[in-house]
C-alpha positions as CSV (number, residue, x, y, z in Angstrom):
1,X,-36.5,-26.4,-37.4
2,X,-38.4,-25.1,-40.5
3,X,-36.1,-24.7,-43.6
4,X,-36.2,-20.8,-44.5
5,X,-36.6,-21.2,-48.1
6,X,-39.3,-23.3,-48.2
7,X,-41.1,-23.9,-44.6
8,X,-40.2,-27.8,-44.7
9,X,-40.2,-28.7,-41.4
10,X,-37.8,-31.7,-41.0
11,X,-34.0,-30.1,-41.7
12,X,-30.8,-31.9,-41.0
13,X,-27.6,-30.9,-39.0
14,X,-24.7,-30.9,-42.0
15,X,-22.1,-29.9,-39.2
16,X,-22.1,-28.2,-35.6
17,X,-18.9,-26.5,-34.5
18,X,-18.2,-24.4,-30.9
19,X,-17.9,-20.9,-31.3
20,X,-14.4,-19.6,-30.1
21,X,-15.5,-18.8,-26.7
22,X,-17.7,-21.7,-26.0
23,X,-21.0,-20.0,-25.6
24,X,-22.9,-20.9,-28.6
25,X,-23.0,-23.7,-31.5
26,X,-23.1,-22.8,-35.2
27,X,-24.5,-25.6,-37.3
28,X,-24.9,-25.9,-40.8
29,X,-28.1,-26.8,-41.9
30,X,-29.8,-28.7,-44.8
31,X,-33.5,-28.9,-46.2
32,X,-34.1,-32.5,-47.9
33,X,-36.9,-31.5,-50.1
34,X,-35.5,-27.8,-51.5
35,X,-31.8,-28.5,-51.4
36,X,-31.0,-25.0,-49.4
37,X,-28.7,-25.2,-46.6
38,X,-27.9,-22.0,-44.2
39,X,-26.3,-21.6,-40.8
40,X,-27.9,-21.2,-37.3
41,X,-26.2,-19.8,-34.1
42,X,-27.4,-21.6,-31.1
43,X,-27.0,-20.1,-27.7
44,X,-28.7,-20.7,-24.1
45,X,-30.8,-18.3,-23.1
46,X,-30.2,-16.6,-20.0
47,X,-32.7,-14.2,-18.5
48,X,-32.5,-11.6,-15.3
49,X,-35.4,-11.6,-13.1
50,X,-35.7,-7.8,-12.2
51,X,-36.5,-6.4,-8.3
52,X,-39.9,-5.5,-9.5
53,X,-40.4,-9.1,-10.8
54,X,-40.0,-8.3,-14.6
55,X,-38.0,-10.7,-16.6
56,X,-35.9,-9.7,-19.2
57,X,-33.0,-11.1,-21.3
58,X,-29.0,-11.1,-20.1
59,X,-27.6,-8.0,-21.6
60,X,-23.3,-7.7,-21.4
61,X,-24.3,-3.7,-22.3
62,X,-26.4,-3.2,-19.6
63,X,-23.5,-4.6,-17.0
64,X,-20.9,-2.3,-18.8
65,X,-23.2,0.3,-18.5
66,X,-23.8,0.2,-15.2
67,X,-19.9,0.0,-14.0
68,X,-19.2,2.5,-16.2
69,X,-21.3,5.0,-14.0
70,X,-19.1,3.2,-10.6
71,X,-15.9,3.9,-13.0
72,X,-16.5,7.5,-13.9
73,X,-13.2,9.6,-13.3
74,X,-11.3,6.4,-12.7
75,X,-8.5,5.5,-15.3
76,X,-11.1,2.0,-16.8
77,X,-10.3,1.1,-20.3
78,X,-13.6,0.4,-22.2
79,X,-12.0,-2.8,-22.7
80,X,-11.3,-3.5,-18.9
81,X,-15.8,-3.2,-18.4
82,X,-16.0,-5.6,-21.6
83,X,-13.6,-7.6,-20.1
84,X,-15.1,-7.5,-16.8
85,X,-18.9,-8.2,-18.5
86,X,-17.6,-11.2,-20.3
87,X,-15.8,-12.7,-17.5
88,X,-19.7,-12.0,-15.3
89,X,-21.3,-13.6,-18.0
90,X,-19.4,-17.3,-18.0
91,X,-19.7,-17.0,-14.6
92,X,-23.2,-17.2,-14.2
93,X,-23.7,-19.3,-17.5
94,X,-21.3,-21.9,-15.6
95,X,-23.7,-22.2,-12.9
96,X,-26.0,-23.9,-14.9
97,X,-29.4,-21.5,-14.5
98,X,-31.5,-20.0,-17.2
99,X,-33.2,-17.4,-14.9
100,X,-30.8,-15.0,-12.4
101,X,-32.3,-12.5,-9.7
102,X,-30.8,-9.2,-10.9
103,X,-29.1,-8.5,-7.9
104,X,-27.4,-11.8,-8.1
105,X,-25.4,-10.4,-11.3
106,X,-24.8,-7.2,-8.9
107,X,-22.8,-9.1,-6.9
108,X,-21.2,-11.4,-9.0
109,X,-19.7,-8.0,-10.5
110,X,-17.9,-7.2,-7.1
111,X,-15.5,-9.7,-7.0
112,X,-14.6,-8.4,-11.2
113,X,-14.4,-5.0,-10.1
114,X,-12.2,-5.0,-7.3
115,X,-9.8,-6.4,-9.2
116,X,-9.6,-3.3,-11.9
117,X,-10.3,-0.7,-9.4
118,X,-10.9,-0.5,-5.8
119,X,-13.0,3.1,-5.4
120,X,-15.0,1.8,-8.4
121,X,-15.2,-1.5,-6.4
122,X,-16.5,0.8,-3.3
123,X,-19.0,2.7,-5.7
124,X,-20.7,-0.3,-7.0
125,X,-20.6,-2.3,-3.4
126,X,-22.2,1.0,-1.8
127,X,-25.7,0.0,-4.0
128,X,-25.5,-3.5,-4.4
129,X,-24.5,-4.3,-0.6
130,X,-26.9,-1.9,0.8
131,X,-24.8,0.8,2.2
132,X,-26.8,3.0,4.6
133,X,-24.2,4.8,6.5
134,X,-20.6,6.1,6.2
135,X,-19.9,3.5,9.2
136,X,-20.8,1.2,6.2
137,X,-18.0,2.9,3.9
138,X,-15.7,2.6,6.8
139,X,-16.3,-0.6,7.7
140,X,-15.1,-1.7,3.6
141,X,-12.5,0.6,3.5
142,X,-11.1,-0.7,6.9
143,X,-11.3,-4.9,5.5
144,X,-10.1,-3.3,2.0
145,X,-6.7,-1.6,3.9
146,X,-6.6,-4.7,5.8
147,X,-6.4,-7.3,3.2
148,X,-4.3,-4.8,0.9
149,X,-0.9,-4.8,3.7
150,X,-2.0,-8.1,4.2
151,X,-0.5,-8.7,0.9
152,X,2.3,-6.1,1.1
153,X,3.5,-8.6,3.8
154,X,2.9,-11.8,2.2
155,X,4.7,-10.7,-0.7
């Protein structure tokens, strides 16, 4: 890593520290020939292969953004969808992969979503599981019913 100050290119770690939630490293850094020291944020990079093949970097926002148009009229805090986008997130960093098909991330959101809001849930699952029919509506709302007095009994 160059040193900021004065371009040296050899630097040395001081001291590296987890951030709170475990995504990145902050490490304090030293230069030996100028003295300076300064702090770097180190993350893995995680990028989203798009349908029409363009690759782009992971963006929280853009998942918020786009269950926030699934949550319209539904009674979803702001901080349920940045709740939701985090818990995405460490999900697909925990996998392991830098690169992720976008529709990948889609569906990883279903799962998320149908535990804050279930016509949301059918909203987002309508684009991301291809619905082309109301047969295809019925057929969730049917397994959704199903597995809901499923656990009316259970409980």
């Amino acid at each position: 890593m160059f040193c900021p100050f004065c371009r040296f290119t050899d630097t040395r770690v001081i001291d590296s520290r987890t951030s709170d939630d475990g995504l990145s490293v902050r490490r304090r850094r030293e230069c030996p020939d100028c003295g300076g020291r300064w702090s770097t944020l180190e993350t893995a990079s995680l990028s989203v292969i798009k349908r029409n093949g363009v690759i782009e970097a992971f963006s929280r926002e853009k998942i918020v953004a786009g269950v926030r148009k699934a949550c319209q009229g539904r009674p979803v805090s702001d901080a349920d969808l940045a709740g939701l986008a985090q818990r995405v997130e460490e999900s697909i960093r925990a996998t392991g992969v830098s690169q992720i098909d976008a529709n990948e991330i889609g569906l990883s959101i279903l799962p998320e979503l149908r535990t804050i809001d279930l016509v949301a849930y059918l909203r987002f699952a309508s684009v991301y599981q291809a619905f082309d029919s109301l047969n295809d509506f019925e057929s969730a709302i049917v397994v959704l019913k199903a597995e809901e007095e499923s656990k009316g009994d259970s409980a």
